[in-house]
N, C-alpha and C positions, 0 to 999 in steps of 0.2 A: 593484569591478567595476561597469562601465556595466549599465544594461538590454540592450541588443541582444547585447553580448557573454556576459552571462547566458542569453538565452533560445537562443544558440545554442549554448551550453555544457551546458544543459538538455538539448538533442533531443538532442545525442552519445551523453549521459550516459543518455538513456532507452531505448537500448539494452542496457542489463545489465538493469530488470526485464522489458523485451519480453521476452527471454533466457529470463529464469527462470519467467515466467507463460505462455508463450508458445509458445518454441523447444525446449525441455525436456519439455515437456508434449508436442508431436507427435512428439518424438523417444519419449516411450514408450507412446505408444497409436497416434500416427497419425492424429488426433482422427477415427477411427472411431466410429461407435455400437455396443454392445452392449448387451446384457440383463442384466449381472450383478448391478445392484444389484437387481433385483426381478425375478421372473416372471409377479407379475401385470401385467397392458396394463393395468388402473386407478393403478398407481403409477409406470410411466413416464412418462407426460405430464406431472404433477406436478413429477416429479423433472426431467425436464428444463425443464421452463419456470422453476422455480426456478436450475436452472443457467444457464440463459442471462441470466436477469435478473443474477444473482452476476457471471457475466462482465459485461456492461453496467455495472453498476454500480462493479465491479473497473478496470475502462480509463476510465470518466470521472473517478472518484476519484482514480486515478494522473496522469491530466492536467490536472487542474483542481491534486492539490499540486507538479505541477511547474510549473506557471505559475506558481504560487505564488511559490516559491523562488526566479523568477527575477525575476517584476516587482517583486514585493513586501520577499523578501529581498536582491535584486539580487546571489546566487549561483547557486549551483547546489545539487545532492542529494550531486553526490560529494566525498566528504571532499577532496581535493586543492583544489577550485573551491570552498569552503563560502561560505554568507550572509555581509552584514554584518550582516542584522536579522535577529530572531529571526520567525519567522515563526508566529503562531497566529493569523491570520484561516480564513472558507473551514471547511474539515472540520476544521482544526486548534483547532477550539470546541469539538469534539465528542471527539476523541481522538488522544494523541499524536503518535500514529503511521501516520498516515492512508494513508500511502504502502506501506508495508509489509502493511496490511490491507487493501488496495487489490488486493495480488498476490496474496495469500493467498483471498482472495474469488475472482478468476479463477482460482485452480488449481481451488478445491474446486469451482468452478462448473462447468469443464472434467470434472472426477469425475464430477457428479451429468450433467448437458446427454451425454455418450458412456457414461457407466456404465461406469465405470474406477478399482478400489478401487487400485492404482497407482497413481493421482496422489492418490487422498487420503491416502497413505501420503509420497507426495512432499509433498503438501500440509503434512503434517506437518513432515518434516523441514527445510521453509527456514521455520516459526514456528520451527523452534527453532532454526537458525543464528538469524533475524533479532534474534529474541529474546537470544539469547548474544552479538551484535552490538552491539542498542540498549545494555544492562548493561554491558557489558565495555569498550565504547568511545564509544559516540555519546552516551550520557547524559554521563557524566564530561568529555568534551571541552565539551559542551554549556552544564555546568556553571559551568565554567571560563573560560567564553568570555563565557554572557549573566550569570551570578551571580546575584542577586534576582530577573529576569527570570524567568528560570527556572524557579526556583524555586519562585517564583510560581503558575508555567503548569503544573511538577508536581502540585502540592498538590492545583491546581481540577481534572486535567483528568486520565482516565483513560492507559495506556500501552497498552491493548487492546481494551478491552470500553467502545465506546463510551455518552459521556454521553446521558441523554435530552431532552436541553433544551442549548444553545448558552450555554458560559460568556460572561461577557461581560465580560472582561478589559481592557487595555488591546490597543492594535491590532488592533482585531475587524472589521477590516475586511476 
């Protein structure tokens, strides 16, 4: 796949986690604000200034590793359009799954930012699709596909709980 036909194979493609971080989430709160995570007014500001950093940090993350995939890996994210290169520059130094932790950080930030134990409950539930996702299918295919590469980027690089310092593998760019 060319670059231009990647990066527009990308933005299609980034409507399924807009979807699930995003469109799911006002579907069950309405991103309204409440009070539920706390009663005292000293622990809501907190909580939500935390939550809106989570969301920021959650959509830049998301789009910095989809650009990723496209210029870099000259693919896309969805299994149909995949890479030809393995992509671990960018966030992908720090943890494997950058995109995935990417959406999980704006849900729960959407949780704490409206006070909505419902999405952190949602929150949970697509770690653990994505998680029975990456296992059951994206590693194995992945496997398979870069081999030693891989393999490689397994060993150094965590699959959740991001590194504290930037592996510095091959293609770290």
């Amino acid at each position: 796949m060319r670059k231009w036909p990647a990066i527009a194979g990308s933005l299609l493609f980034l409507a399924v986690p807009g979807s699930v971080a995003g469109l799911v989430p006002w579907w069950l709160c309405g991103w309204r604000v409440s009070d539920h995570f706390s009663d005292y007014l000293a622990m809501q500001l907190p909580l939500r200034a935390a939550g809106a950093l989570l969301i920021a940090l959650g959509v830049l993350g998301l789009l910095d590793s989809f650009r990723r995939f496209a210029v870099q890996g000259l693919g896309t994210p969805a299994p149909v359009l995949p890479t030809r290169h393995l992509v671990v520059g960018g966030l992908y130094r720090y943890v494997r799954n950058p995109m995935y932790v990417a959406v999980i950080a704006a849900i729960v930030g959407q949780a704490l930012l409206f006070g909505k134990l419902p999405l952190l409950v949602y929150g949970g539930l697509v770690w653990l699709a994505c998680h029975g996702f990456v296992c059951l299918y994206e590693e194995p295919v992945l496997r398979a596909g870069f081999g030693g590469e891989y393999r490689e980027f397994c060993a150094a690089v965590p699959r959740w709980m991001p590194r504290t310092t930037p592996w510095r593998g091959p293609a770290q760019s």
